[in-house]
Residue frames as qw, qx, qy, qz and C-alpha x, y, z in Angstrom:
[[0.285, 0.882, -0.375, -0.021, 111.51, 31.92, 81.78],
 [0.861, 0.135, -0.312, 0.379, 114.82, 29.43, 80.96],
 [0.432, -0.870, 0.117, 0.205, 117.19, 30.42, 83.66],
 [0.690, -0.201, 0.496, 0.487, 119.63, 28.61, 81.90],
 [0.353, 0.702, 0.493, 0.374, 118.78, 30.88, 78.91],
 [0.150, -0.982, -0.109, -0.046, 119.24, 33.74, 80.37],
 [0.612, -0.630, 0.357, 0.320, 122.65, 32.92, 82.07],
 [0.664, -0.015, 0.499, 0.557, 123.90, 31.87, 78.83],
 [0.254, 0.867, 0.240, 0.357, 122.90, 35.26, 77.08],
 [0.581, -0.812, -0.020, 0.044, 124.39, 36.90, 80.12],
 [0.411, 0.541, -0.642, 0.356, 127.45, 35.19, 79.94],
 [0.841, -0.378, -0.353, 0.157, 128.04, 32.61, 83.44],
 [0.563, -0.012, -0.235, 0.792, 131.00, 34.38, 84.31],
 [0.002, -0.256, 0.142, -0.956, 128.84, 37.83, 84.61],
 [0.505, -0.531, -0.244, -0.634, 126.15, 36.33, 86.17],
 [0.650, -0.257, -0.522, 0.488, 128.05, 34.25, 88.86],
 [0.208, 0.288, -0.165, 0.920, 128.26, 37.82, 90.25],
 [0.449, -0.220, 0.126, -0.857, 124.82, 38.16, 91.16],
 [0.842, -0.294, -0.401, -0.208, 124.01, 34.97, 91.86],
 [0.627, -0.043, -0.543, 0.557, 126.98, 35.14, 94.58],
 [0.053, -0.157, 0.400, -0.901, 125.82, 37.87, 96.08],
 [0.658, -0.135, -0.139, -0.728, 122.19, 36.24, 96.27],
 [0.549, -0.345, 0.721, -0.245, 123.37, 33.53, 97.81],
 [0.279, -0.005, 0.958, 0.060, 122.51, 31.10, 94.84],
 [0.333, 0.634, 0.580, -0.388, 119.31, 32.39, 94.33],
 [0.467, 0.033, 0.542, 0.698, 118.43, 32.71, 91.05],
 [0.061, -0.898, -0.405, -0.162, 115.24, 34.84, 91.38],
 [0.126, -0.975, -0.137, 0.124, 116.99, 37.06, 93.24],
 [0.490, -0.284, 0.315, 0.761, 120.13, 37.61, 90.99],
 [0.175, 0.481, 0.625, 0.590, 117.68, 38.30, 88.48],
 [0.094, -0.962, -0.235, -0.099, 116.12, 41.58, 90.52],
 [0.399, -0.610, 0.181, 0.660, 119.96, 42.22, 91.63],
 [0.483, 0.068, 0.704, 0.516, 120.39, 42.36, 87.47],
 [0.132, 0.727, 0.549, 0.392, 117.52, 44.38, 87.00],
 [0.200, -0.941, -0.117, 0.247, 118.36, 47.19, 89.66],
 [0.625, -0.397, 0.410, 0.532, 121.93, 46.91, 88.27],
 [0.267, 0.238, 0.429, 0.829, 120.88, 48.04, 84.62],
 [0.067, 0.820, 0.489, 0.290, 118.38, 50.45, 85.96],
 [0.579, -0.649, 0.100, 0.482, 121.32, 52.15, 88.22],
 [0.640, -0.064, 0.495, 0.584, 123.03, 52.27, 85.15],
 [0.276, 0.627, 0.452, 0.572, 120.61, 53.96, 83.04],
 [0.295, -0.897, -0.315, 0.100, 119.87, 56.27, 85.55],
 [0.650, -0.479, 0.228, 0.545, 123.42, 57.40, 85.36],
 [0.626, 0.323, 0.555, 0.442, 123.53, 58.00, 82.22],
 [0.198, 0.917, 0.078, 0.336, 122.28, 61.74, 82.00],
 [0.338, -0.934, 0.078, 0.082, 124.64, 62.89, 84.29],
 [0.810, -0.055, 0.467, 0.352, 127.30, 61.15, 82.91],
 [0.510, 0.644, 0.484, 0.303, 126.47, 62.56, 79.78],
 [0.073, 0.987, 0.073, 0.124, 126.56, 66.39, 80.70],
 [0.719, -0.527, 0.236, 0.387, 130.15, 65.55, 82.13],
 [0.604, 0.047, 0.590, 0.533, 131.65, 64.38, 79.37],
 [0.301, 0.796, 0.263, 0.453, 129.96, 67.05, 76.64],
 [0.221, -0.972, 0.081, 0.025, 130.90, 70.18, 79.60],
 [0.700, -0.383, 0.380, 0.467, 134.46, 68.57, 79.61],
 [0.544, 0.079, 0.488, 0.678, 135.53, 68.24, 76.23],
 [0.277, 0.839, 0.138, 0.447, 133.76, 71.87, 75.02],
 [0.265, -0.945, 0.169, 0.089, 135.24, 73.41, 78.15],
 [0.674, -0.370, 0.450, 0.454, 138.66, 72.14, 77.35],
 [0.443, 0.366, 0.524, 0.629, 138.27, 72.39, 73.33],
 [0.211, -0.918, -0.333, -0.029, 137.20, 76.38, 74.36],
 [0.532, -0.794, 0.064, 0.286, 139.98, 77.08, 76.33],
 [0.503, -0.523, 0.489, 0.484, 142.65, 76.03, 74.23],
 [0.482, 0.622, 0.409, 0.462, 141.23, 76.39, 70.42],
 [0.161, 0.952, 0.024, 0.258, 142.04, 80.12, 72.08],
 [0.624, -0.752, 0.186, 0.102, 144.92, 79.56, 73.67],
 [0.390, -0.349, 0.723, 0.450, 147.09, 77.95, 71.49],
 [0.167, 0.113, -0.637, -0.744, 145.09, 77.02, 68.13],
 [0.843, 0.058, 0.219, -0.488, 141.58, 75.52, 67.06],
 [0.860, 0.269, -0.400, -0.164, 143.14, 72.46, 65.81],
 [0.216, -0.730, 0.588, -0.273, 145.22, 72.15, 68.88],
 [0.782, -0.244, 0.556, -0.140, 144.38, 68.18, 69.52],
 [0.925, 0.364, -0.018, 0.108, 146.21, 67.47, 66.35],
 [0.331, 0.776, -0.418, 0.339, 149.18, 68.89, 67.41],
 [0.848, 0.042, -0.463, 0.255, 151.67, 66.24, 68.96],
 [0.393, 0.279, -0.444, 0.755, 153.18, 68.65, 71.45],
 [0.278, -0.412, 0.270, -0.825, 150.48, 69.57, 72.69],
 [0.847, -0.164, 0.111, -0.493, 148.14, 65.85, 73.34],
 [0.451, -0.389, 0.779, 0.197, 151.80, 63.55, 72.75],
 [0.173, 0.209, -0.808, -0.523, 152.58, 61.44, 69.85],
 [0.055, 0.315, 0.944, 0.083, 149.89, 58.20, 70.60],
 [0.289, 0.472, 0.727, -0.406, 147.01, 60.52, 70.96],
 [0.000, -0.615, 0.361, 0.701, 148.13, 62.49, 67.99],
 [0.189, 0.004, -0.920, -0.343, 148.48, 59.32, 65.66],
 [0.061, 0.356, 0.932, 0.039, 145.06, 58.24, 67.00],
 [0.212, 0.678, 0.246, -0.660, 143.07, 61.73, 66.05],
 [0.222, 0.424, -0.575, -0.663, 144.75, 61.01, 62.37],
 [0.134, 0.123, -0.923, -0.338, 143.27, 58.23, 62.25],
 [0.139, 0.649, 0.672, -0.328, 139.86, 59.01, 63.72],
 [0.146, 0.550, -0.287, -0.771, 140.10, 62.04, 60.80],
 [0.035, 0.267, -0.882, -0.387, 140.69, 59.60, 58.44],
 [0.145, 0.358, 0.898, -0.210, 137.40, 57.35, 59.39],
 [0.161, 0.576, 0.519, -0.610, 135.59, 60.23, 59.52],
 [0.191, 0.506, -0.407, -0.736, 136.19, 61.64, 56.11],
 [0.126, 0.212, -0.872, -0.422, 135.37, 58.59, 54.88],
 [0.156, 0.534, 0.824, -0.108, 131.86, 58.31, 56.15],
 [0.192, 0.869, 0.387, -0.241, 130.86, 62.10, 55.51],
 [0.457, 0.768, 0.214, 0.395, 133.36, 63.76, 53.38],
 [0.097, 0.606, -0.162, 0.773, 134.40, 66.87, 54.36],
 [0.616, -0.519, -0.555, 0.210, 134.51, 67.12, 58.32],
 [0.166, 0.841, -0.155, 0.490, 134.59, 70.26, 60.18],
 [0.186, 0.621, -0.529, 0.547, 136.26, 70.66, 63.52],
 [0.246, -0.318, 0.675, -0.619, 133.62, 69.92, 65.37],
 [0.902, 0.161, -0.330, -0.228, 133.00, 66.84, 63.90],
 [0.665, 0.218, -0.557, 0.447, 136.29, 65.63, 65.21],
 [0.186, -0.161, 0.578, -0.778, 135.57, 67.11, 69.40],
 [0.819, -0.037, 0.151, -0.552, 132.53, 65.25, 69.14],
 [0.894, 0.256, -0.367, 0.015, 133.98, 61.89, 68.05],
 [0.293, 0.620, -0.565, 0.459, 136.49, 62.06, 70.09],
 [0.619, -0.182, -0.731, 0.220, 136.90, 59.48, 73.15],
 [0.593, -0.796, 0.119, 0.029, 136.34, 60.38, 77.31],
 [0.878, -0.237, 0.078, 0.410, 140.16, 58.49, 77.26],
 [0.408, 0.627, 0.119, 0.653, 141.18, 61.29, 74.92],
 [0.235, -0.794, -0.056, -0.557, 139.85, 64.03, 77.08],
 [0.677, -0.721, 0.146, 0.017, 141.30, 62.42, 80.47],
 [0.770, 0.063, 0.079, 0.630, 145.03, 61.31, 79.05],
 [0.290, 0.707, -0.064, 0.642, 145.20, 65.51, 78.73],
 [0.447, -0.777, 0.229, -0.378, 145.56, 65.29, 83.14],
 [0.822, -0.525, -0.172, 0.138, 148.07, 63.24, 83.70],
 [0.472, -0.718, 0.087, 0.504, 151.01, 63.79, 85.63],
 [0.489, 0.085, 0.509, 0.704, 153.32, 64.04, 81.78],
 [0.123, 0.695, 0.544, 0.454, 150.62, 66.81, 81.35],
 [0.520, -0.621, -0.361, 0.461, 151.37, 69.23, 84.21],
 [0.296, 0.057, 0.318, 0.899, 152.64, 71.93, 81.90],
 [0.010, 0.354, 0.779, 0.517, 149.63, 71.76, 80.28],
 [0.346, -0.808, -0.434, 0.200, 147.56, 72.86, 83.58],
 [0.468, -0.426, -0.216, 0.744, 149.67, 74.96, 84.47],
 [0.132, -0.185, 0.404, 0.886, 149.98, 76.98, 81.33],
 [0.373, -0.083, -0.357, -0.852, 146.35, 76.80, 79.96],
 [0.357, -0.353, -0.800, -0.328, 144.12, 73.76, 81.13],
 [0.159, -0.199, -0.622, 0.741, 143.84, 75.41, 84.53],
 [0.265, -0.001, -0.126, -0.956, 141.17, 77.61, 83.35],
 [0.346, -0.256, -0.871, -0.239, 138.85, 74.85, 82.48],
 [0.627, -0.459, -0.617, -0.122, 137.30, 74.45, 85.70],
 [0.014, 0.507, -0.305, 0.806, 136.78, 76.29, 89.39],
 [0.278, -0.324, -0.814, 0.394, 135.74, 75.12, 92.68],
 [0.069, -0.739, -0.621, -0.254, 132.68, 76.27, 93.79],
 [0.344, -0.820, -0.278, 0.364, 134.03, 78.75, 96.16],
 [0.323, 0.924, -0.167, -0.120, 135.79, 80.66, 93.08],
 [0.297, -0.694, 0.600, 0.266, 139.43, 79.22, 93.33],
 [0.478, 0.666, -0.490, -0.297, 141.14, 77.41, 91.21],
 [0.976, -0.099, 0.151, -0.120, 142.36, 73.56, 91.09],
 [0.386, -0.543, 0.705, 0.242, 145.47, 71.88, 91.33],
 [0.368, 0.325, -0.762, -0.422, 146.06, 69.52, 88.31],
 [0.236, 0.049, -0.970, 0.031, 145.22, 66.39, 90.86],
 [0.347, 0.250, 0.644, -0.635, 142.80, 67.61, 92.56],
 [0.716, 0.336, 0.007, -0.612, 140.36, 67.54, 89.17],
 [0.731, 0.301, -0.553, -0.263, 141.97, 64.55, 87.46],
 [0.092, -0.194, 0.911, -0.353, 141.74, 62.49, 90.48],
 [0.599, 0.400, 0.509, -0.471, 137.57, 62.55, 91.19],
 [0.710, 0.420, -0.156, -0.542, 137.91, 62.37, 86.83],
 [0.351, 0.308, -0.873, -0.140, 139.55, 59.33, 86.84],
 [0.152, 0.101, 0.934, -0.306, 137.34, 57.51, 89.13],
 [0.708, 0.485, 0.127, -0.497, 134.04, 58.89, 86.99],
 [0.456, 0.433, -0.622, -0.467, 135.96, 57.47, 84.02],
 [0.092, 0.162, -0.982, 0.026, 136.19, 54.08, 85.34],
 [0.304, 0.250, 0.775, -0.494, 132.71, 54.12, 86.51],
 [0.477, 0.566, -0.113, -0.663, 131.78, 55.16, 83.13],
 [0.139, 0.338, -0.900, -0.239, 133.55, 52.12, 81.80],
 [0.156, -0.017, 0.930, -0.333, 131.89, 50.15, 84.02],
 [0.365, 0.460, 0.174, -0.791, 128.70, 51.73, 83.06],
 [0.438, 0.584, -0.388, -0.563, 129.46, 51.40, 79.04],
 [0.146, 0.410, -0.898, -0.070, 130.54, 47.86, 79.58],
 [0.767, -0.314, -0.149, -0.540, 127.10, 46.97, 81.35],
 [0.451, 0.210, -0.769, 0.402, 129.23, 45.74, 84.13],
 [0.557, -0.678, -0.472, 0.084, 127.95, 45.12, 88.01],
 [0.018, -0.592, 0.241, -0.768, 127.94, 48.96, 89.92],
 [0.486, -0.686, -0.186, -0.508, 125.68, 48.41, 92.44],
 [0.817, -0.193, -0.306, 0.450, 128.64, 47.23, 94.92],
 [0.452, 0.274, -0.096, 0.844, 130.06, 50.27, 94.73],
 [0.001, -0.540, -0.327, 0.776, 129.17, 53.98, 96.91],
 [0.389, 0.615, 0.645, 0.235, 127.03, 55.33, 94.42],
 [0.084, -0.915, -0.384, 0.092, 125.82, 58.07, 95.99],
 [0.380, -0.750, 0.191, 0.507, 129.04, 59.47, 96.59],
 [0.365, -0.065, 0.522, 0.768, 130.21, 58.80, 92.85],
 [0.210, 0.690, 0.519, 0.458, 127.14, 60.29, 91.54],
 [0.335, -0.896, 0.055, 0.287, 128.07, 63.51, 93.79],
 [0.569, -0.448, 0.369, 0.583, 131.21, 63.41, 92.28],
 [0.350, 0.486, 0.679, 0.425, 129.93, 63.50, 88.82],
 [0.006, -0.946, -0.318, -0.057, 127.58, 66.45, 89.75],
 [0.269, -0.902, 0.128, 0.313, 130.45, 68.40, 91.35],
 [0.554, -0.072, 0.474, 0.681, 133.14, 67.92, 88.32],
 [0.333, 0.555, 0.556, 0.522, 130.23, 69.52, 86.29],
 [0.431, -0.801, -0.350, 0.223, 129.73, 71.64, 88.77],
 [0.569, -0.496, 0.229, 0.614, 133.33, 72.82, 88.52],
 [0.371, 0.103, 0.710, 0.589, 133.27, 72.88, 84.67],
 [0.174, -0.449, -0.527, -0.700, 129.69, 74.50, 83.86],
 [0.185, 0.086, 0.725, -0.658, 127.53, 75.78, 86.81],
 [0.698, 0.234, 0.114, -0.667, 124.38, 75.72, 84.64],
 [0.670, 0.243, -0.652, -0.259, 125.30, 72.24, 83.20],
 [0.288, 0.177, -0.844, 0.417, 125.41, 71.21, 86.37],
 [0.608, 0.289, 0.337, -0.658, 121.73, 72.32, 87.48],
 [0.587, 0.296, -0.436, -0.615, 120.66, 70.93, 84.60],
 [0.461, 0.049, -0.883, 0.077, 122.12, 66.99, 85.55],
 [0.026, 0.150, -0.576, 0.803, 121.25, 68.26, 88.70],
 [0.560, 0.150, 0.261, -0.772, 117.28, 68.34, 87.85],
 [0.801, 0.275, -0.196, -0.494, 116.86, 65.99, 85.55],
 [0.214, 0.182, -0.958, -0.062, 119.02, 63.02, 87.09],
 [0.813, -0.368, -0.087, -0.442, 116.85, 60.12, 88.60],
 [0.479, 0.354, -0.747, 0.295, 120.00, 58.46, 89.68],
 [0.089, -0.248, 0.516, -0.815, 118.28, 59.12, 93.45],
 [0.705, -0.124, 0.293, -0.634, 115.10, 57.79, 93.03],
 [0.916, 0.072, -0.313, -0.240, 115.90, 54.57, 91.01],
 [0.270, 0.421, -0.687, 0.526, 119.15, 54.04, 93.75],
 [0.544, -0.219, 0.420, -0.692, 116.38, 53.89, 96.39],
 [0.913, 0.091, -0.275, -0.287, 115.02, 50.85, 95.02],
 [0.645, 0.104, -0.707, 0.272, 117.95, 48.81, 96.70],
 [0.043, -0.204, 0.690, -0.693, 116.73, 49.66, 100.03],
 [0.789, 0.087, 0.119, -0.596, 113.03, 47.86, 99.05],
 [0.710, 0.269, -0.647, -0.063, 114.84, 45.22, 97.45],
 [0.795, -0.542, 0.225, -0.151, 115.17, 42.35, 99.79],
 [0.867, 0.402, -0.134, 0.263, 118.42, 41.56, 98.40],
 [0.176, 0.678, -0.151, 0.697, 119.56, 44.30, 100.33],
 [0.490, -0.375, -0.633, 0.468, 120.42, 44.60, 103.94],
 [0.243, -0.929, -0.224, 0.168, 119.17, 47.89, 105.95],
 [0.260, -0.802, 0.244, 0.480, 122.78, 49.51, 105.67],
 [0.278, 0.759, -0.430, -0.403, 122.98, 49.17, 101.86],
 [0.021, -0.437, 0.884, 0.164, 125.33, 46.27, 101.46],
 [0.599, 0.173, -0.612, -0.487, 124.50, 43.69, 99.58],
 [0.760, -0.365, 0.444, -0.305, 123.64, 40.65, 101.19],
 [0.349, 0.386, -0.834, -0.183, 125.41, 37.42, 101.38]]
């Protein structure tokens, strides 16, 4: 195989990454590279059930709270995310025609669904998104406590979608975090990720890897 082929598919700038943490070694950036998109996939169902339990449990709550068409409505999701549902309407009509509601909650971004916790959104909890979601011991959630742990899944989703380098990062603990948002959100959607991630067994694989030191960290 062309290494130099590879790197330049890659991109040099994203593979200097793993070749710095391999010391140079271009075999073994190339297994850091491979555990790094099989981490990734592995992620991927649980990810998934997040993001679908989110945006019905939110588009649930408040299609009865206030309206089913509530995320067009500018007071309730602010002007930019407003203007950018008309114009994801707009797209849509224009590949399939006629589009029903939940055509548009399915299209609809993660960035969408987290921009409805921050701090300019505190009403919002207060008055209706609270429902959404319940700690395991029955209570209820502050506004930060849930859109803290969801802002740090989003970014690791990014990271994810972007087929950026994770494997630097605590996994374990963000894929916990993942489980217990859904957890919060759906308690059977959360068994579900719950059985059917492999995020655990293909995460093991960096402690066979000899890239890997005994306590995890990468080697340099």
């Amino acid at each position: 195989m062309s290494y130099q082929g590879l790197e330049h598919a890659l991109s040099l700038e994203r593979f200097r990454t793993y070749l710095g943490w391999a010391e140079q070694s271009r075999d073994r950036a190339l297994q850091l590279y491979e555990l790094n998109t099989d981490v990734s996939e592995s992620l991927y169902t649980p990810l998934q059930m997040l993001e679908v339990a989110l945006r019905n449990r939110i588009h649930s709550v408040l299609s009865v709270s206030i309206a089913p068409g509530w995320f067009r409505m500018e007071g309730v999701v602010g002007q930019r995310s407003s203007n950018d549902v008309r114009v994801l309407e707009g797209k849509l009509r224009q590949d399939r025609g006629n589009i029903t509601t939940s055509d548009t909650v399915a299209a609809l971004s993660l960035g969408f669904w987290t921009s409805l916790f921050g701090r300019q959104r505190e009403d919002l909890w207060q008055v209706h998104l609270h429902a959404i979601a319940r700690r395991d011991d029955g209570k209820g959630l502050t506004r930060k406590a849930f859109s803290g742990p969801l802002n740090e899944v989003r970014q690791l989703r990014n990271r994810v979608a972007h087929h950026e380098p994770i494997i630097a990062r605590d996994l374990e603990a963000e894929h916990a975090r993942i489980l217990q948002l859904t957890r919060w959100l759906s308690t059977p959607a959360a068994e579900w990720a719950s059985e059917r991630t492999r995020f655990h067994e293909s995460w093991a694989r960096r402690l066979e890897s000899s890239c890997f030191m005994p306590g995890g960290r990468l080697a340099r």
